[in-house]
C-alpha positions as CSV (number, residue, x, y, z in Angstrom):
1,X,69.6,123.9,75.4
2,X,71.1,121.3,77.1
3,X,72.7,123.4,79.9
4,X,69.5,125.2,80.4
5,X,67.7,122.0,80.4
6,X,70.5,120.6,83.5
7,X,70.3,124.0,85.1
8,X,66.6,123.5,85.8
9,X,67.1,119.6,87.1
10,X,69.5,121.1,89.6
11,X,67.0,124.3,90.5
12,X,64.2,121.8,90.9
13,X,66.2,119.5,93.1
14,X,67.4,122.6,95.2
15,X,63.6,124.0,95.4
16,X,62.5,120.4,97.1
17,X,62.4,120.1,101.2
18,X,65.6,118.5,102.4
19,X,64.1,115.3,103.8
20,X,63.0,114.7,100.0
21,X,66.2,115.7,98.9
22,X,67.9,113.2,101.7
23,X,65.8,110.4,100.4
24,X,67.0,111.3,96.7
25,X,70.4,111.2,98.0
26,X,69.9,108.0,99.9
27,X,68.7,105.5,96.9
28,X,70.5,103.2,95.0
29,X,71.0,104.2,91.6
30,X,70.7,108.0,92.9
31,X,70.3,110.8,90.0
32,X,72.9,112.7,92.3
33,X,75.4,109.2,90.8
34,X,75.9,111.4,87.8
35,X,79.1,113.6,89.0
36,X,78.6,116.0,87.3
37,X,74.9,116.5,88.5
38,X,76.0,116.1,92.0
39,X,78.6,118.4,91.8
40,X,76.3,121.1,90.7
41,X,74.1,120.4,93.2
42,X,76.3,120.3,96.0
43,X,77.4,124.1,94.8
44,X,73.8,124.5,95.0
45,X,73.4,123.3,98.6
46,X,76.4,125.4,100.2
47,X,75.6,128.5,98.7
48,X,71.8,127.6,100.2
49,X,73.0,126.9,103.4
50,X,74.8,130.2,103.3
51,X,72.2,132.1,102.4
52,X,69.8,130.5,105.4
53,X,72.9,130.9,107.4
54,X,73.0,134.9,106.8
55,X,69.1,135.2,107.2
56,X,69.7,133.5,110.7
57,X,67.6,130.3,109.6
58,X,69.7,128.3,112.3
59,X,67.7,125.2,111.8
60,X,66.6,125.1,108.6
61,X,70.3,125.8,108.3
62,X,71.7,122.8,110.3
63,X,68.9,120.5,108.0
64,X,70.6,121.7,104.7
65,X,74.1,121.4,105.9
66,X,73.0,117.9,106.8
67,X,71.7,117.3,103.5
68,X,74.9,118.7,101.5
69,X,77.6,116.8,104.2
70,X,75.6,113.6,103.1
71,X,75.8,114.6,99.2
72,X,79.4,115.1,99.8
73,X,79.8,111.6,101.5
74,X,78.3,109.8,98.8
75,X,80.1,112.0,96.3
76,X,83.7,111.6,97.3
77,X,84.8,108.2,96.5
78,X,83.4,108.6,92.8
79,X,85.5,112.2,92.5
80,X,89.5,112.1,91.6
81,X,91.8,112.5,93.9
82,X,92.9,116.1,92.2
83,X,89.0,117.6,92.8
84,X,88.6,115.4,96.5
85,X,90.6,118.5,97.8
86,X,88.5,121.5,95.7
87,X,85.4,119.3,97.0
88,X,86.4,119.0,100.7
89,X,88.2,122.0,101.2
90,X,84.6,123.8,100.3
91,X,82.7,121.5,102.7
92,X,85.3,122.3,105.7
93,X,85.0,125.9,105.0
94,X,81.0,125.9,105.2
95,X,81.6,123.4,108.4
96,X,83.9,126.4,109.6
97,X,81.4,129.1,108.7
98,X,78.4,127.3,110.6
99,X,80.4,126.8,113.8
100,X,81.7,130.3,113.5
101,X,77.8,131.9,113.5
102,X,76.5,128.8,115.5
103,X,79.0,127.8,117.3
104,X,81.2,124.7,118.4
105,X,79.9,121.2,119.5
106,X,81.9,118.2,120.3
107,X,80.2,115.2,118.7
108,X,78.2,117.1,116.1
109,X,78.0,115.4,112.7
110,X,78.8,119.3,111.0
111,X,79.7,121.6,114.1
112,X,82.9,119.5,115.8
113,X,86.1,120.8,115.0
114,X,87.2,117.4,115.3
115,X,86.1,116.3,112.3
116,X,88.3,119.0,110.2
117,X,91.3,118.3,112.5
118,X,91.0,115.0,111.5
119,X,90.3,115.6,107.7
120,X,93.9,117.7,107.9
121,X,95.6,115.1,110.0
122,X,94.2,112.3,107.1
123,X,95.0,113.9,104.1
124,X,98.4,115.8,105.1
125,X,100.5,113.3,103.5
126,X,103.9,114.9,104.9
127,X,104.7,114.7,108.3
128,X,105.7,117.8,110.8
129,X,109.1,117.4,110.1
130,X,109.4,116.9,106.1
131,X,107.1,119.7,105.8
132,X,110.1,122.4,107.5
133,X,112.4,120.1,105.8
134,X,111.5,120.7,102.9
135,X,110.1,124.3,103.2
136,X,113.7,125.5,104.1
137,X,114.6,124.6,100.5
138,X,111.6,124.5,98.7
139,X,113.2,126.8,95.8
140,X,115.4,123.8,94.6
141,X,112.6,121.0,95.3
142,X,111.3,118.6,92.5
143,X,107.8,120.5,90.7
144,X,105.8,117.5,92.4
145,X,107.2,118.4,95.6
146,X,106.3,122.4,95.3
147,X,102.9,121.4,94.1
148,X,102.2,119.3,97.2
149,X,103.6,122.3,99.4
150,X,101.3,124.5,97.4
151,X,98.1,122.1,98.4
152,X,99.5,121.5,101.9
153,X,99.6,125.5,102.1
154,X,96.0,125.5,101.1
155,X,94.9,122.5,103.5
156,X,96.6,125.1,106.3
157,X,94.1,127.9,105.3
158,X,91.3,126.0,106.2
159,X,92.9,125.4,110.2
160,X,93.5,129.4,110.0
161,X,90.5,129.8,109.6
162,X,89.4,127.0,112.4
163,X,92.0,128.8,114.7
164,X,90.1,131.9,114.9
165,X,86.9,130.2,116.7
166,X,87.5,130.7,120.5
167,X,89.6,128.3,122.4
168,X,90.2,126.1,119.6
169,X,94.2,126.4,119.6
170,X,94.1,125.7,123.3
171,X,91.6,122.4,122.5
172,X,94.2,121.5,119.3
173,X,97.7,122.7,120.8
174,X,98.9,120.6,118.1
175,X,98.0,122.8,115.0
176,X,100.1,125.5,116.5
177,X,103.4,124.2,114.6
178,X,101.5,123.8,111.4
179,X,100.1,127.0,111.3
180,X,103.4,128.5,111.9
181,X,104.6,126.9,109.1
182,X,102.3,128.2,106.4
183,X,104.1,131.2,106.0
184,X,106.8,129.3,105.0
185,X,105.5,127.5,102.4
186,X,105.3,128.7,98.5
């Protein structure tokens, strides 16, 4: 009863326009405060913007990605550090998938590539160097140290997949090492 009960809050909230929903988002104490609400919702709002996204909806589809990236930015600093990655690596994939059907532009709030080049370069807690450091002898590293190989290997995903939009190696030369790298990693 109960999850039936949540499932139609979320359906409800998903069903409303997305300046209502933006307002929602916006007020102090929000419903969306209740994690796991928000979480659900914010599932809710990518797979929206993916389905407006494959009906060609290009604008309706930039005004829901709009309204999940601000969900997610009042969502992250109330999420653990463990699901901040799950949470954001979603939201940088759906940022990928718009600018690869609508494409790239600079200074956008959800089509830069800056801002997912910057999301890596902020929560890559290894540098360059340690990383082929310690990929050459990964086998005999600590489990900690494997684990944050594993999600550094994962974090590299999300730039292969930024690498294949057009011209975006030659605007971030500096992924090129990283992205060797990932085959290197466990």
């Amino acid at each position: 009863m109960v999850q039936t009960t949540s499932k139609n809050i979320v359906e409800t909230w998903l069903h409303q326009d997305a300046a209502t929903l933006l307002k929602w988002i916006d007020v102090e104490p929000s419903p969306i405060d209740d994690l796991i609400f928000g979480l659900s919702v914010l599932d809710g709002l990518i797979i929206k913007v993916d389905h407006l996204l494959s009906q060609e909806e290009n604008q309706l589809c930039l005004q829901w990605a709009t309204v999940t990236i601000k969900l997610y930015d009042r969502l992250l600093p109330h999420i653990s550090s463990t699901l901040q990655i799950t949470v954001a690596t979603k939201i940088m994939m759906l940022r990928i998938r718009l600018m690869k059907a609508l494409g790239v532009q600079s200074h956008s709030s959800i089509l830069d590539p800056e801002t997912i080049v910057q999301w890596f370069q902020k929560t890559c807690n290894l540098s360059l160097a340690e990383t082929e450091a310690m990929a050459q002898e990964w086998k005999n590293q600590p489990v900690e140290k494997i684990r944050q190989l594993r999600q550094l290997k994962n974090q590299l995903q999300i730039l292969v997949q930024l690498s294949q939009i057009p011209h975006i190696l030659s605007s971030y030369p500096e992924l090129m090492p990283w992205l060797n790298l990932k085959s290197q990693l466990p």
